[in-house]
NUBANU-193698 format. One line per 2 residues: number of its first residue (from 1); their letters; for each residue x, y, z of C-alpha. Coordinates in nm, 2 decimals. Layout:
<atoms>
NUM = a = X/Y/Z ~ ... .
</atoms>
This chain:
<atoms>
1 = xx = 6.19/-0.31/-6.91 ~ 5.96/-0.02/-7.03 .
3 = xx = 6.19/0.04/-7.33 ~ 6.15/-0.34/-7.41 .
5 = xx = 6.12/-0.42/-7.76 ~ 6.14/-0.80/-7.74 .
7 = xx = 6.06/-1.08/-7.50 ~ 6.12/-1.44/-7.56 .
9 = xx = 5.98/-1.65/-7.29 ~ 5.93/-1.95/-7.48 .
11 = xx = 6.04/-2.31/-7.38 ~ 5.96/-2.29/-7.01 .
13 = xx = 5.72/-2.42/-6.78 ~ 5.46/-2.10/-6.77 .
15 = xx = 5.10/-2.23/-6.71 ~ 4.96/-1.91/-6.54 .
17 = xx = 4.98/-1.56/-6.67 ~ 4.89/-1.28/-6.42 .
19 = xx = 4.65/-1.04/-6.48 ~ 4.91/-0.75/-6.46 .
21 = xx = 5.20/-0.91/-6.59 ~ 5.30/-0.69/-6.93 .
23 = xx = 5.19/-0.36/-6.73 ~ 5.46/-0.11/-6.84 .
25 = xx = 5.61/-0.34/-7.13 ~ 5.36/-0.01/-7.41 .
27 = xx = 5.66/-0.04/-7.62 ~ 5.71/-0.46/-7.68 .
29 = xx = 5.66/-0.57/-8.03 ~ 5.74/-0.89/-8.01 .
31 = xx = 5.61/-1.16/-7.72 ~ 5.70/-1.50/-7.74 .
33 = xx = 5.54/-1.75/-7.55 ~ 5.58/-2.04/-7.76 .
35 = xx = 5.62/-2.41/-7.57 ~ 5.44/-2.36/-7.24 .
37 = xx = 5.18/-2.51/-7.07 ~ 4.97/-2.21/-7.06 .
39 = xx = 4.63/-2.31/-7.04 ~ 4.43/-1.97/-7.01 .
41 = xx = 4.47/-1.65/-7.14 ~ 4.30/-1.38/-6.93 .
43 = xx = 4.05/-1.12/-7.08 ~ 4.28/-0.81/-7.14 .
45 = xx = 4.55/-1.01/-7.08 ~ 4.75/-0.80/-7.34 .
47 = xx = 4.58/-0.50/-7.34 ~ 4.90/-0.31/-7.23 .
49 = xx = 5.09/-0.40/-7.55 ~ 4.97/-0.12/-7.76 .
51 = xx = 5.26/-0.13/-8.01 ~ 5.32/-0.52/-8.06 .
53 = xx = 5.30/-0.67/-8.36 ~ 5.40/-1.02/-8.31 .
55 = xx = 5.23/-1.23/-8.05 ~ 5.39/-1.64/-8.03 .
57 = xx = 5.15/-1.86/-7.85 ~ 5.20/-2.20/-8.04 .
59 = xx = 5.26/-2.50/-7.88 ~ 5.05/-2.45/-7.53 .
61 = xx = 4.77/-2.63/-7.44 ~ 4.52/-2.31/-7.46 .
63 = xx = 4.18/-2.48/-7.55 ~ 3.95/-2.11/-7.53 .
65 = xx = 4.00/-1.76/-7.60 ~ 3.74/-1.51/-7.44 .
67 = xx = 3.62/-1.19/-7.69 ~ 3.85/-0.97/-7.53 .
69 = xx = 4.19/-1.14/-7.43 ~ 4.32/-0.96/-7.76 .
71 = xx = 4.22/-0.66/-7.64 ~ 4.46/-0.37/-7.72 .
73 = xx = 4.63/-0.55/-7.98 ~ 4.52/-0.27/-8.26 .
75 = xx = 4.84/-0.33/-8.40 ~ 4.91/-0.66/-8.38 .
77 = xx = 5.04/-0.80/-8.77 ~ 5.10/-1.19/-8.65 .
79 = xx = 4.93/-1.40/-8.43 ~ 5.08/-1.80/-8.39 .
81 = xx = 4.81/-1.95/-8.22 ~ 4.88/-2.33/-8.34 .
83 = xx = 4.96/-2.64/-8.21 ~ 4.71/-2.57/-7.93 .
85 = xx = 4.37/-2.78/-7.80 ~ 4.12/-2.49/-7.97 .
87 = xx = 3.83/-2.67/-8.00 ~ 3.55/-2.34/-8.12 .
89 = xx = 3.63/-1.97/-8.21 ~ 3.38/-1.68/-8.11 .
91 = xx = 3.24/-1.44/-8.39 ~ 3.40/-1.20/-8.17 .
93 = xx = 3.74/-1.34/-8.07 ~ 3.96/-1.18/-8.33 .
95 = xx = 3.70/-0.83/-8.33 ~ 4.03/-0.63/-8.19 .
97 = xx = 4.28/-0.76/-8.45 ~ 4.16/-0.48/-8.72 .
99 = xx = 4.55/-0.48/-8.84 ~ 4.64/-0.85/-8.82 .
101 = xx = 4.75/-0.94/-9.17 ~ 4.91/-1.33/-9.05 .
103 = xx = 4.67/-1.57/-8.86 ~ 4.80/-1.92/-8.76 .
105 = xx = 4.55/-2.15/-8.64 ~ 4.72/-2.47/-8.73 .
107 = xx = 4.69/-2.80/-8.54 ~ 4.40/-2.72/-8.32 .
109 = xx = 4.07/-2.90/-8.30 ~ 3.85/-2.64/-8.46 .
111 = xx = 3.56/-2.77/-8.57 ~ 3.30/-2.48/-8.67 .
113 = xx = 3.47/-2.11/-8.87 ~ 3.15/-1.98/-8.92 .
115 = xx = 3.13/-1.58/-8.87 ~ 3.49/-1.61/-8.71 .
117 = xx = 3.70/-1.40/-8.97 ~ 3.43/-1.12/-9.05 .
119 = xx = 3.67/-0.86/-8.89 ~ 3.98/-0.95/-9.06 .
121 = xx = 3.94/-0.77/-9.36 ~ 4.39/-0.68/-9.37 .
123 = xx = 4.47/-1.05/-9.36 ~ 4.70/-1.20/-9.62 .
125 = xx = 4.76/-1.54/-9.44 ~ 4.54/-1.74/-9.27 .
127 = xx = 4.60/-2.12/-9.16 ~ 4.36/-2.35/-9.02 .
129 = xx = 4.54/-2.67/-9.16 ~ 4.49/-2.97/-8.92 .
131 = xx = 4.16/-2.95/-8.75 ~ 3.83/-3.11/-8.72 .
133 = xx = 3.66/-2.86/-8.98 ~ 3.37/-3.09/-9.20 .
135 = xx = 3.23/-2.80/-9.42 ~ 3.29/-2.48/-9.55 .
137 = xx = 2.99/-2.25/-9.54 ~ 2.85/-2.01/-9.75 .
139 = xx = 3.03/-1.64/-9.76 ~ 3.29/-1.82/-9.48 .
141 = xx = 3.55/-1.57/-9.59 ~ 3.40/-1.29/-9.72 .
143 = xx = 3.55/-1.03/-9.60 ~ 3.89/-1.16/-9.66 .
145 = xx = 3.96/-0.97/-9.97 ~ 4.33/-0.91/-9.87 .
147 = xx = 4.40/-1.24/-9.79 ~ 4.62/-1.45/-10.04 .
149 = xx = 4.73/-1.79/-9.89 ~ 4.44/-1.98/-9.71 .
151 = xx = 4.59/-2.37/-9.59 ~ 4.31/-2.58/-9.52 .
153 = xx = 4.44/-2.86/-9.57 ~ 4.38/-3.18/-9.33 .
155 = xx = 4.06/-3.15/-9.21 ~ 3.74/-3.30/-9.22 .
157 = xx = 3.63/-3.11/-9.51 ~ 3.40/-3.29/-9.71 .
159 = xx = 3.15/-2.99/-9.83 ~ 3.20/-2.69/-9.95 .
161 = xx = 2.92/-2.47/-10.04 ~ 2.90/-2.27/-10.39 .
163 = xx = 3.01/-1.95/-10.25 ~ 3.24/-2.03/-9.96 .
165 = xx = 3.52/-1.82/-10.13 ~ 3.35/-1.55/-10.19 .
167 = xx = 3.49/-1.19/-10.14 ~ 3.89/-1.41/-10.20 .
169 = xx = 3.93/-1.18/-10.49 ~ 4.33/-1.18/-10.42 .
171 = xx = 4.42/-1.54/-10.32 ~ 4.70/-1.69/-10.46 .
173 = xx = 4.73/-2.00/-10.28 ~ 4.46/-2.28/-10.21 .
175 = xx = 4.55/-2.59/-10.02 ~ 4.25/-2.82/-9.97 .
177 = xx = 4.42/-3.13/-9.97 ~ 4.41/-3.43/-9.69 .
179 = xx = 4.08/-3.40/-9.64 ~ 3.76/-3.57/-9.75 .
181 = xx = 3.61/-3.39/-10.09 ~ 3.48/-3.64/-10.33 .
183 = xx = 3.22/-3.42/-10.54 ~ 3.32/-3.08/-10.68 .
185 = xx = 3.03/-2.83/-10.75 ~ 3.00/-2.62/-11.07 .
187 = xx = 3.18/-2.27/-11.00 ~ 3.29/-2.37/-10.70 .
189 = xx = 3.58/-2.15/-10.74 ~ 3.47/-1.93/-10.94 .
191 = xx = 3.55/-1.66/-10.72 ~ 3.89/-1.70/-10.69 .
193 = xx = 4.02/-1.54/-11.04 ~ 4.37/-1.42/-10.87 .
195 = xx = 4.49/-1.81/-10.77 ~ 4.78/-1.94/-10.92 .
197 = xx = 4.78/-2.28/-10.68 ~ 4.53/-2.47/-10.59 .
199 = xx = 4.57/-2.84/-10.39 ~ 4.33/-3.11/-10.37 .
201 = xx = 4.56/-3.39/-10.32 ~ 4.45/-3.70/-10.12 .
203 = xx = 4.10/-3.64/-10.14 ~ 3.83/-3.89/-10.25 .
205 = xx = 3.73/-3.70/-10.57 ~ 3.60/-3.92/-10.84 .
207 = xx = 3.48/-3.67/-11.06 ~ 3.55/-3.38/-11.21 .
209 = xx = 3.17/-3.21/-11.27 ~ 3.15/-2.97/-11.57 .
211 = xx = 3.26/-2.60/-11.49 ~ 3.45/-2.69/-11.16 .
213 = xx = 3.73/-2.52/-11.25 ~ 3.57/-2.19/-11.42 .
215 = xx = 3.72/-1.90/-11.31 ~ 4.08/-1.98/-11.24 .
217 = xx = 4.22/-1.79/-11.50 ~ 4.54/-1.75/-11.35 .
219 = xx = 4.63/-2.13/-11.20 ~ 4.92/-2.20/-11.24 .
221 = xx = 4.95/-2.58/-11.05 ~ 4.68/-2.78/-10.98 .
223 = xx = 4.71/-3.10/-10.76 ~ 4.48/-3.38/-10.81 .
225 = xx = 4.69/-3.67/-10.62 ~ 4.59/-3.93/-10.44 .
227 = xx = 4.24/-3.96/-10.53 ~ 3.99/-4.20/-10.64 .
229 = xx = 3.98/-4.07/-11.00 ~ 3.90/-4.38/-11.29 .
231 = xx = 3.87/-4.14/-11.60 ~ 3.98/-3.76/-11.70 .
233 = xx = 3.67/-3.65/-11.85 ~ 3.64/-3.45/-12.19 .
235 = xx = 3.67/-3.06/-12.16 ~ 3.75/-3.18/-11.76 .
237 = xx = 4.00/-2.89/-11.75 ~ 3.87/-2.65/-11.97 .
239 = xx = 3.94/-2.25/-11.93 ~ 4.23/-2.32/-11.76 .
241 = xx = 4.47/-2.18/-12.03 ~ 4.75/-2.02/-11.76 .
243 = xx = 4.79/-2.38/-11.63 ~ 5.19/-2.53/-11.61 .
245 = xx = 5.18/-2.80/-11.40 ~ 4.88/-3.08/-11.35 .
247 = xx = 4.93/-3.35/-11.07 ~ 4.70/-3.65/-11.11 .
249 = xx = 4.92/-3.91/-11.03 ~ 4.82/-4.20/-10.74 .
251 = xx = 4.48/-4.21/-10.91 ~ 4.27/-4.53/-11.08 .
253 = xx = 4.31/-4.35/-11.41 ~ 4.30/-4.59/-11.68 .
255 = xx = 4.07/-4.38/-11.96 ~ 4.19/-4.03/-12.11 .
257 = xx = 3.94/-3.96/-12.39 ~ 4.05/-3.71/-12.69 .
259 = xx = 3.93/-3.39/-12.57 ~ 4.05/-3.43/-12.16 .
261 = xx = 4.36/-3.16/-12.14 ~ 4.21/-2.93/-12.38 .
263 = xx = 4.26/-2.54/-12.38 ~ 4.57/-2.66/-12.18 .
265 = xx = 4.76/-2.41/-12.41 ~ 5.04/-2.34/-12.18 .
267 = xx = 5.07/-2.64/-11.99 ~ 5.48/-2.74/-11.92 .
269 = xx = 5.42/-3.05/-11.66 ~ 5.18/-3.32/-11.66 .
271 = xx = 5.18/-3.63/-11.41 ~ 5.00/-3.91/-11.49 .
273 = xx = 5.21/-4.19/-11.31 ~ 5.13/-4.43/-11.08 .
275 = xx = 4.78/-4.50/-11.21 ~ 4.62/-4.79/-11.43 .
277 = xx = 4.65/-4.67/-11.86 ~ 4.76/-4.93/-12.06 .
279 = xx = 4.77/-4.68/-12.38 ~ 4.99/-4.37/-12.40 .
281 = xx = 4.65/-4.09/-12.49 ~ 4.83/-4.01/-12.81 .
283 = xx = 4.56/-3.75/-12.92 ~ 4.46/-3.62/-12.57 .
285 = xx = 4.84/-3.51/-12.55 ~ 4.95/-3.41/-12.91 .
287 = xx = 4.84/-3.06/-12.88 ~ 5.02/-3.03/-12.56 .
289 = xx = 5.30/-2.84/-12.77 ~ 5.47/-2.65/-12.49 .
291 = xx = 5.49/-3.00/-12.28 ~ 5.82/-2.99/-12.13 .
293 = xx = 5.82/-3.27/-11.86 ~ 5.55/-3.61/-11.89 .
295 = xx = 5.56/-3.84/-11.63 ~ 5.39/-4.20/-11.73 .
297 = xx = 5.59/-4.49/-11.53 ~ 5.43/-4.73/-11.32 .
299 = xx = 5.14/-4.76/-11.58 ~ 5.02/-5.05/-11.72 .
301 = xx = 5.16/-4.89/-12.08 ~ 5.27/-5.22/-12.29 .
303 = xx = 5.37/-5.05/-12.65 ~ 5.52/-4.72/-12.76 .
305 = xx = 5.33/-4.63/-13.13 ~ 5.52/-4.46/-13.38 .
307 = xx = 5.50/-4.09/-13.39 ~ 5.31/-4.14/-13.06 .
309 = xx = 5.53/-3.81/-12.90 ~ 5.53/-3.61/-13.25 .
311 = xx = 5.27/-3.32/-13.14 ~ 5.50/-3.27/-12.84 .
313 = xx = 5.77/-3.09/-13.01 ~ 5.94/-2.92/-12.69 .
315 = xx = 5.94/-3.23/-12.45 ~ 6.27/-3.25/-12.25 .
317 = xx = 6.22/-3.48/-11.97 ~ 5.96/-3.80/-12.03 .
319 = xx = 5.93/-4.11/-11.79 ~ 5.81/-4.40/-11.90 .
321 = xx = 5.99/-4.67/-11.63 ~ 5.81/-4.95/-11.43 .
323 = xx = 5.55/-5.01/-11.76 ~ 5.51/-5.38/-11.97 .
325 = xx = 5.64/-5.22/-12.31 ~ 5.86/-5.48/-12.43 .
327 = xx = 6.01/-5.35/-12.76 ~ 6.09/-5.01/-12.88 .
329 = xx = 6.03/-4.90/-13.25 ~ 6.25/-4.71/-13.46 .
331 = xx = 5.96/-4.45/-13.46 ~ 5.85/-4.45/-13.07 .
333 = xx = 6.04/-4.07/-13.05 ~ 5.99/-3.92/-13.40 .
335 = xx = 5.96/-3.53/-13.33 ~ 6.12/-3.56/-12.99 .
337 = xx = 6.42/-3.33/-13.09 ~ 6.45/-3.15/-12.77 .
339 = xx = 6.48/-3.42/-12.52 ~ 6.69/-3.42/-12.24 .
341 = xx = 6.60/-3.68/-12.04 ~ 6.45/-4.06/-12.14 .
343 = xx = 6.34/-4.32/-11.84 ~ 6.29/-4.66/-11.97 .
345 = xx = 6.40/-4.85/-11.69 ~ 6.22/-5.15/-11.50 .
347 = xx = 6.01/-5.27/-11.84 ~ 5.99/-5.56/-12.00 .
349 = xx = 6.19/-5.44/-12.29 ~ 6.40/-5.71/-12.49 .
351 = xx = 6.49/-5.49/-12.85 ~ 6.54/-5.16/-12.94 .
353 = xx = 6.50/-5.11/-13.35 ~ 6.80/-4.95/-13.50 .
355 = xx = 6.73/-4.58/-13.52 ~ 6.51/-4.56/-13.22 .
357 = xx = 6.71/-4.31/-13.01 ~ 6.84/-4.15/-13.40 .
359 = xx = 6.71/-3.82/-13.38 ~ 6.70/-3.72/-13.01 .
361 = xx = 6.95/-3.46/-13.09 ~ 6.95/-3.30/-12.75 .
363 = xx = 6.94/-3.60/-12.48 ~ 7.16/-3.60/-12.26 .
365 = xx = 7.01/-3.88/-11.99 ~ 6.90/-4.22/-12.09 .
367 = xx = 6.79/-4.45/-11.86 ~ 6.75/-4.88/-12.00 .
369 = xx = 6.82/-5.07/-11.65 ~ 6.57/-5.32/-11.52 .
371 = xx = 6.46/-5.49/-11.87 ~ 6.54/-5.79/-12.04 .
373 = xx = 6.80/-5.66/-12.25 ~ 7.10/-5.89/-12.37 .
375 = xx = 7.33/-5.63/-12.55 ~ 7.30/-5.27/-12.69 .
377 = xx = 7.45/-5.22/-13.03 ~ 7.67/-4.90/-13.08 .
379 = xx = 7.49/-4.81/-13.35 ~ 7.20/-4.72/-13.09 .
381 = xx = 7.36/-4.41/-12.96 ~ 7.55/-4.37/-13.33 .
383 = xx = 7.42/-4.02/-13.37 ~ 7.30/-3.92/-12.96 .
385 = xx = 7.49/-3.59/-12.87 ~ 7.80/-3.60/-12.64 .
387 = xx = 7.88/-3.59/-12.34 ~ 7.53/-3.83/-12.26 .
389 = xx = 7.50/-4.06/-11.93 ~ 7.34/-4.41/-11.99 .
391 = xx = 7.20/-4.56/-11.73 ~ 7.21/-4.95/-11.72 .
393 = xx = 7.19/-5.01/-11.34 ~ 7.08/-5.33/-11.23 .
395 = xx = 6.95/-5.48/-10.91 ~ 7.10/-5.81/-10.83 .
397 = xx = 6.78/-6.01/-10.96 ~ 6.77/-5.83/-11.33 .
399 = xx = 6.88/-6.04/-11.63 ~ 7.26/-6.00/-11.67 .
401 = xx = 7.43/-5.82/-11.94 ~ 7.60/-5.99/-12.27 .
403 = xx = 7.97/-5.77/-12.13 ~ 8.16/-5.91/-12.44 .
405 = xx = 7.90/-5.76/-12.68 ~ 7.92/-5.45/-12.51 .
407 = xx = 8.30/-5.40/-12.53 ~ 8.23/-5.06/-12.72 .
409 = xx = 8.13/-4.90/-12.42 ~ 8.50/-4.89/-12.32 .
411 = xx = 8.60/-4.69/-12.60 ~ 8.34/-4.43/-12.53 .
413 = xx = 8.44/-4.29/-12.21 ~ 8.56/-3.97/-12.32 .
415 = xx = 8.24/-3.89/-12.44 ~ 8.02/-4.10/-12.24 .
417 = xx = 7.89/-4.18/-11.91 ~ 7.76/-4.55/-11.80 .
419 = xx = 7.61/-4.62/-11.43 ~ 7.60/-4.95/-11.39 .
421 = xx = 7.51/-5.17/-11.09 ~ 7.53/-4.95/-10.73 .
423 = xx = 7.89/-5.13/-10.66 ~ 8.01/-4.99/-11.00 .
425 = xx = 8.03/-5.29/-11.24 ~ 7.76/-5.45/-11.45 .
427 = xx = 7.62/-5.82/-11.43 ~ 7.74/-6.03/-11.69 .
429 = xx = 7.71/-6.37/-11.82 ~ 8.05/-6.41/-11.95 .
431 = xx = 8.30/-6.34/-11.68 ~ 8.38/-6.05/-11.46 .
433 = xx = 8.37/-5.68/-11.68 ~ 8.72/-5.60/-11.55 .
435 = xx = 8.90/-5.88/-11.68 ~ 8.69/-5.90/-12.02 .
437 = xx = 8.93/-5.86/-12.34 ~ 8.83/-5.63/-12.62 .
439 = xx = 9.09/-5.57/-12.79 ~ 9.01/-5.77/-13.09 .
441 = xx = 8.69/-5.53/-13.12 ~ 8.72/-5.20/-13.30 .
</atoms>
């Protein structure tokens, strides 16, 4: 065993470990331990395993860990220490771990981190998602400055102090989400000038306070679900000119002023579904000219302007299902040349205007089931690209196709692709589809 390399002892029944018991093992780098029932972890315990690397302890039921148990673990990289019942951390309990660059603290019930990390200063990961952590105090990391993923995410976090991210001058990734943040201070992460994602999904943040954002140069994503947000403020998102993707979907939303995604110069995904705007924010979105993907359905959204989309000159992918819009102009899409992809489904929508789908010259997907729709008239799709999919499917409740009108579809299967209800035939009020005659149509 003294030229052992690797021991696995996970998924037993170990609940004691002996003082003695990885005497002559100097040469392990990997222990495994994972799935016990080990409750205590001697001081020293490890102190023999000079040249490991990689110590497993998740899933035991460890609930403290004296200063020294990780003694002689000067070059341990990876420590998996969750899914355990840890309920406080010493400032001295990870003093020997002056090479750990991986720290998994993960499903404990943690509660207090001041001080704990001080030591730490070669880690790039560190998770403490799913504790009992309520604040995060001043200079809490600051000695991190290798670190680059920090998951906090479900906690009780619901204060963060001004400089808790101080000295995590290379973090790329922020998760904050699940947890109980309803106010955001000024420069709060202003420290963080390397991060390119950054969650705050299901929080209870209202509102966005000016400056919150400052310093994020680099985002790249930034998550805003699920919380209790009525309004997108003016300038709300302002010096954020690296962002692609905004999530602030399964909010209250039902006001976006003018000014709200400005300096959002590279922006390529914006989510505003699931939320309560009756208007489509025509000039909040116009300059959004790199806009690739806009989600709107489940809105309250009732009309579709003309030229409402013309700023938006590179859209390929815009969803506008489960809204009250009940006609579609001739000019709804004017300057849409580059879309894919067009969800109207589940509306209220009972005529499209000839030349409303004209001059989408690249779409490929479009997506009409769920409205209140007779008939479509060839002429609709006259000068759409080929090959294109349309969409009609119907639940068994939605208002039942005019088939005999429709006969033209039948002629267009070369070139085009109709999904109709999930058992492959449409709903009609004249007879069966199958056994429909069109040949006296052209």
């Amino acid at each position: 065993m003294t030229q052992c390399a690797e021991l696995v002892l996970g998924d037993n029944q170990i609940s004691v470990i002996e003082d003695n018991a990885f005497q002559g093992l100097s040469k392990l780098q990997t222990l495994d331990l994972s799935r016990n029932n080990i409750t205590d972890l001697p001081s020293g315990l490890f102190s023999h395993l000079i040249q490991c690397t990689k110590l497993i302890l998740e899933e035991n039921q460890i609930s403290m860990i004296d200063n020294n148990t990780f003694q002689g673990l000067s070059s341990l990289q990876i420590l998996d220490l969750g899914q355990n019942h840890i309920t406080s951390l010493t400032s001295r309990v990870f003093s020997h771990l002056i090479n750990c660059t991986e720290l998994n603290l993960y499903s404990n019930k943690i509660s207090e981190i001041q001080d704990v990390f001080q030591v730490l200063s070669n880690l790039n990961k560190l998770n403490l998602s799913n504790n009992s952590i309520g604040h995060l105090p001043a200079g809490v990391f600051r000695n991190l400055t290798q670190c680059t993923f920090l998951d906090l995410q479900d906690n009780l976090i619901s204060r963060i102090q001004k400089s808790a991210f101080q000295g995590l001058n290379k973090l790329q990734t922020l998760n904050l989400g699940i947890n109980l943040i309803s106010d955001l201070n000024s420069r709060v992460f202003s420290y963080l000038t390397e991060c390119t994602e950054l969650h705050l999904d299901n929080n209870q943040i209202s509102v966005i306070n000016d400056n919150a954002f400052e310093g994020l140069d680099n985002l790249q994503e930034l998550k805003l679900y699920w919380n209790r947000m009525l309004e997108v403020p003016d300038g709300a998102f302002t010096g954020l000119s690296s962002l692609l993707e905004l999530w602030l979907q399964h909010n209250q939303i039902s006001k976006i002023p003018n000014m709200a995604f400005s300096g959002l110069s590279n922006l390529q995904e914006l989510h505003l579904d699931h939320n309560e705007i009756s208007e489509i924010p025509v000039r909040a979105i116009t300059n959004l000219s790199t806009l690739q993907t806009l989600y709107l359905w489940s809105n309250q959204i009732s009309e579709i302007p003309d030229g409402t989309f013309t700023g938006l000159s590179n859209l390929q992918r815009l969803y506008l299902g489960i809204n009250q819009i009940s006609m579609i102009q001739s000019g709804a899409f004017t300057g849409l040349s580059r879309l894919q992809r067009l969800s109207l489904y589940s509306n209220n929508i009972s005529e499209i205007q000839d030349g409303a789908f004209s001059k989408l010259y690249s779409l490929q997907n479009l997506f009409l089931g769920g409205n209140q729709l007779e008939s479509l008239k060839p002429v609709l799709l006259a000068n759409a690209p080929r090959p294109i999919t349309l969409d009609l499917y119907q639940e068994s409740s939605d208002k039942p196709w005019d088939c005999q009108a429709m006969c033209w579809l039948t002629k267009e299967t070369a070139d085009l692709t109709v999904a109709w209800f999930v058992d492959g035939e449409p709903l009609c009020t004249n007879g069966d589809w199958n056994s429909l005659d069109c040949s006296s149509q052209g």
